[in-house]
N, C-alpha and C positions, 0 to 999 in steps of 0.2 A: 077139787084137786085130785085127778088119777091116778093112778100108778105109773100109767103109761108116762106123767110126766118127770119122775125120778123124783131130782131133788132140784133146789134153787140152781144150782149150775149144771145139772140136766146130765152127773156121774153116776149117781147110783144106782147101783144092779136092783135090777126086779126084785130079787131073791134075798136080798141085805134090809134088815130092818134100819126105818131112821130114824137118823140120830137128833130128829127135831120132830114133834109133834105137829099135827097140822094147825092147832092153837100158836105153837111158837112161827112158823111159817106163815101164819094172817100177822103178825107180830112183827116180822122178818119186811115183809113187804109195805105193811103201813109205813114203816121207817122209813122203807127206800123214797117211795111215793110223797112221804113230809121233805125228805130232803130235798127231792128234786123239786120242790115247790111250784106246781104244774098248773098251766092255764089251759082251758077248751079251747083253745084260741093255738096250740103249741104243736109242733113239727121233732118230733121226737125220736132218736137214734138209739137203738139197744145193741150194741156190738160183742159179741159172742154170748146170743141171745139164746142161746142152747136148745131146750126144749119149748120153750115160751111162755113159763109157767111165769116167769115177771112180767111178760110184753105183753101177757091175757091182764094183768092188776093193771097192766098204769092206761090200759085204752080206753077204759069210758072217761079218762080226768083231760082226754087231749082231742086236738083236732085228726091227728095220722100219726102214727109209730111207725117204724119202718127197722126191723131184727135182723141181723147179719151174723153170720157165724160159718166158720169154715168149713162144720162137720154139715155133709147132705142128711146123715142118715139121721142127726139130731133137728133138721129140718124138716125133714118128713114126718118126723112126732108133731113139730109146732106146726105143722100146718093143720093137723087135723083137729085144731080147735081156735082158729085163725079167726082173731075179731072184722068185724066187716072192714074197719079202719084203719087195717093194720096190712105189711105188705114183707117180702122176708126172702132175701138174698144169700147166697153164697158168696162167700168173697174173704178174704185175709184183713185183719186188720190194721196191719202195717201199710197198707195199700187201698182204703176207704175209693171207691167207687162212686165220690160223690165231690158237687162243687163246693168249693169254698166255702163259707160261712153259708150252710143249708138248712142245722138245726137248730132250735132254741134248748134242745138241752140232747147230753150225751151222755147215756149211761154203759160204763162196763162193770160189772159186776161180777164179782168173785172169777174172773178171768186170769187178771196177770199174774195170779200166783201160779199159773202156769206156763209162763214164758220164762227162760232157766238162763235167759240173756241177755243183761243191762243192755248193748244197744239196741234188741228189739224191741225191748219195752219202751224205750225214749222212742224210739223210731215211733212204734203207738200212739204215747202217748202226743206227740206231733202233730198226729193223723188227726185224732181226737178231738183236737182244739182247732184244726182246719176248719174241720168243718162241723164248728159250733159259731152263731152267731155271738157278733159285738151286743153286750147284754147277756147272754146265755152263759151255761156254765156246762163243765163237764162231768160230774159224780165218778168215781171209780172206788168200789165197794168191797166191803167184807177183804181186806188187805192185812193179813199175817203179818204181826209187828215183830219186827227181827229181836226188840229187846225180850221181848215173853218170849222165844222158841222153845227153853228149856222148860218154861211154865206149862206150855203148851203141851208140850211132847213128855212129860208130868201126868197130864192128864190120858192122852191118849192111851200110855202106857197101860196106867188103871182100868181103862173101858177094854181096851181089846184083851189084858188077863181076864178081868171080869166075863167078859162076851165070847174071848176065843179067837183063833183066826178066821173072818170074813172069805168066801172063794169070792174073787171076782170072775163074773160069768165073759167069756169071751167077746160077746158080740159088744158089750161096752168097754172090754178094755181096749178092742180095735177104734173104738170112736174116740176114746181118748190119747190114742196114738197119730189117730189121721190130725188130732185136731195138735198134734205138739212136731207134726211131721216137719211145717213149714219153718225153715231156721228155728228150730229149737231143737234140742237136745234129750231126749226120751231114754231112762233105763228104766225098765222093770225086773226084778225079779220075781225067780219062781214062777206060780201061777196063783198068788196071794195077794192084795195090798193089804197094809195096816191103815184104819184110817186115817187122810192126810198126810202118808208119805210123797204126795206128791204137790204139796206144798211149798210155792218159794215164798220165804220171810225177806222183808221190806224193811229200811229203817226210813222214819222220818225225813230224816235229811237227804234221801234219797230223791223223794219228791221237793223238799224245799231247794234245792240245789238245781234239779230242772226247772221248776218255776221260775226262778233267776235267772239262768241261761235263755228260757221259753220268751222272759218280759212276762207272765200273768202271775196274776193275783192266785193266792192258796190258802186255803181252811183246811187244817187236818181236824176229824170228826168222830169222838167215838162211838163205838156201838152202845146203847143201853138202851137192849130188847131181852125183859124179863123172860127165863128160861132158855135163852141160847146161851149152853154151855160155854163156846169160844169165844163169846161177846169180849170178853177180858183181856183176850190174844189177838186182835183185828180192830182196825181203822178203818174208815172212810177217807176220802179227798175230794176237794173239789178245786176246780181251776176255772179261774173267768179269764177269756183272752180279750188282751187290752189292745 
């Protein structure tokens, strides 16, 4: 795992130490990879797949991955460690570039907490389950629980007195703007973040209520990956289209 590939959702600056150990990160990824319960045999979708430091984990467990993500310049990272089996598109996710039931499974990961707009996120989440097969399921991970925000932002407080304020280096706060450009809604202040100011929290019912609407089936899933601190403040989901 290099530097060059940041962090699990492919933000962190070069220059910022992280906030997860690379033990907690093989940790991180075993989880994802249990959930998505994955055959050699499977056709696999990673949707804003950022730097591709997850779509390098889940490629020896499947037949082809195939990584989409809006940001180029966070594409240019993941290519330059691009498994043979693996292939990797530009493209919006409200807008999947693919037919109908294509994948056997659909991962988005630590994604929609940055979409700042209930209907785009349904709009997504839509797209998602298009194009996952009957049988298949969609994972959507590492999901800020709206009830802990104040637990959360508890903690953060502590880390960033403790550590100080973080500079975010330019050339990534531009990729994290390119990638909130398309319908969403981006403020930044200053020339700072705190970590996970740019977080949106989710409540449960948020996804049970689409799933009704959708017609699919729903498991909400917690995290328990010893050593990630936010484990306590984030869900999983998964949706099978019926």
């Amino acid at each position: 795992m290099s530097g060059d590939e940041f962090a699990l959702n492919g933000y962190k600056a070069s220059d910022q130490p992280s906030y997860w150990t690379d033990q907690v990160k093989k940790k991180l990824l075993d989880d994802i990879i249990t959930k998505l319960e994955l055959s050699p045999k499977y056709q696999i979708l990673d949707v804003g797949c950022g730097t591709g430091m997850i779509l390098q984990q889940i490629s020896p467990h499947v037949a082809h991955i195939r990584g989409i993500d809006f940001s180029f310049d966070m594409l240019k990272i993941a290519c330059v460690h691009l498994p043979m089996n693996a292939t990797l598109e530009q493209g919006n996710a409200a807008e999947l570039p693919f037919k109908d039931e294509t994948f056997d499974r659909v991962l988005c990961y630590s994604v929609i907490t940055n979409f700042l707009d209930d209907d785009f996120t349904r709009s997504v989440l839509v797209q998602l389950l298009r194009v996952t097969r009957k049988g298949g399921f969609v994972l959507i991970g590492n999901t800020p629980d709206d009830e802990k925000k104040d637990e959360q932002a508890k903690l953060i407080q502590q880390q960033w007195q403790a550590k100080g304020k973080l500079p975010l280096c330019r050339s990534v706060l531009s990729s994290f703007v390119a990638r909130c450009r398309n319908r969403w809604s981006c403020r930044i202040l200053n020339r700072s973040v705190q970590p996970g100011l740019g977080n949106r929290f989710f409540t449960k019912d948020f996804f049970k209520k689409f799933a009704k609407e959708a017609s699919c089936n729903i498991e909400i899933l917690p995290i328990h990956v010893e050593g990630y601190i936010y484990a306590p403040y984030r869900f999983d989901v998964r949706l099978w289209p019926l």
